[in-house]
N, C-alpha and C positions, 0 to 999 in steps of 0.2 A: 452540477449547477452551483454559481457563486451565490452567497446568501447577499441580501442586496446592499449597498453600499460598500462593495470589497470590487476593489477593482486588479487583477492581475497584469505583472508588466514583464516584458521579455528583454534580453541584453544577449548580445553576443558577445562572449568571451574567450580570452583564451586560457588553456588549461596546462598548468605545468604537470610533469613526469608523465608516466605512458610505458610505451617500449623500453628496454633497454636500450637497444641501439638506436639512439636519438640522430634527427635527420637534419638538424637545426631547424624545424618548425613544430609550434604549437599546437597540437589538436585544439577545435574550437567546440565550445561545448556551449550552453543556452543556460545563462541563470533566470530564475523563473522568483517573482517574489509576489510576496502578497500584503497589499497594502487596503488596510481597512478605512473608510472614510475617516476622518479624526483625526486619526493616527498621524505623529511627524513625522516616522517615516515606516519601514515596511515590516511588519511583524512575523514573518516566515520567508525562507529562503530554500530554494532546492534548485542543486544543477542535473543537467542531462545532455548527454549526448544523442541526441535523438537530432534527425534533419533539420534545419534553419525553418522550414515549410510546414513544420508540424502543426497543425492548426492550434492555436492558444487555448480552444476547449479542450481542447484533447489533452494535453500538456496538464491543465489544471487539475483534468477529473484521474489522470494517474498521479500525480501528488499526493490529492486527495484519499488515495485508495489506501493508502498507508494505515488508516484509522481504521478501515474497513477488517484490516487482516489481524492488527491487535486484538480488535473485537472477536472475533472468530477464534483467534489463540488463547482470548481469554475463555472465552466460551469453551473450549473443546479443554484448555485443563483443567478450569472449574466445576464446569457442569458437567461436562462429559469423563473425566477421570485421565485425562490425558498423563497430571502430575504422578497418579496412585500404583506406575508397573514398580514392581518391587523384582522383577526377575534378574538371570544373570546373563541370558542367549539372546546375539544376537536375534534369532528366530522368534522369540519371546517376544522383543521387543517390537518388531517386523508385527505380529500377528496381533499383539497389543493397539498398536499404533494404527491398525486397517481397519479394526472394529470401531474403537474411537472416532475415524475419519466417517466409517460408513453410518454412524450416528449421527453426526454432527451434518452429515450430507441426508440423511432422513427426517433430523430438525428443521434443517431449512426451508426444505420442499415444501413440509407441512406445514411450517409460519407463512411459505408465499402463497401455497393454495388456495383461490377464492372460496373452493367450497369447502372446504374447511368451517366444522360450527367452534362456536368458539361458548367455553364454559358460562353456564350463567354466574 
């Protein structure tokens, strides 16, 4: 969902390099920007190769999702210990990083649960 007064706009573009062996034509890709009311002009920009048809909601709320995953990265090596393996095996790291993830997938659940009591 856009917060109100941001309106998003779509452009068809075309995108240089790609393959190596180029065909003489441009892949076209969708630049996506974001223009807040006020604003002279568009304070964020993101392209995508996603279909011409992709509906403008959809397009915005994976942009969006960017924030969402920082958040979560920051969470899992702050809170969760993700920065603290000090080991040297590969395997280490593997068994490290699944507990971590199966924590951070244990926090969430319990943040979205309605019946969850919540501390006085």
């Amino acid at each position: 969902m856009r917060p109100a007064g941001v309106a998003a706009r779509r452009r068809t573009i075309a995108q240089a390099g790609g393959s190596t062996a180029w065909d003489g034509v441009l892949p076209t890709a969708t630049l996506l920007s974001e223009w807040p009311t006020g604003e002279k002009a568009p304070t964020e920009y993101w392209l995508t190769s996603l279909p011409a048809d992709t509906p403008l909601r959809h397009l915005a709320r994976l942009a969006k999702m960017r924030w969402r995953i920082e958040h979560d990265y920051r969470e899992m090596k702050h809170g969760l210990g993700l920065d603290h393996f000090e080991g040297r095996t590969w395997r280490g790291w593997h068994h490290h990083a699944t507990l971590v993830t199966a924590a951070h997938a244990f926090c969430t659940l319990r943040r979205l649960d309605p019946k969850a009591t919540a501390p006085a």
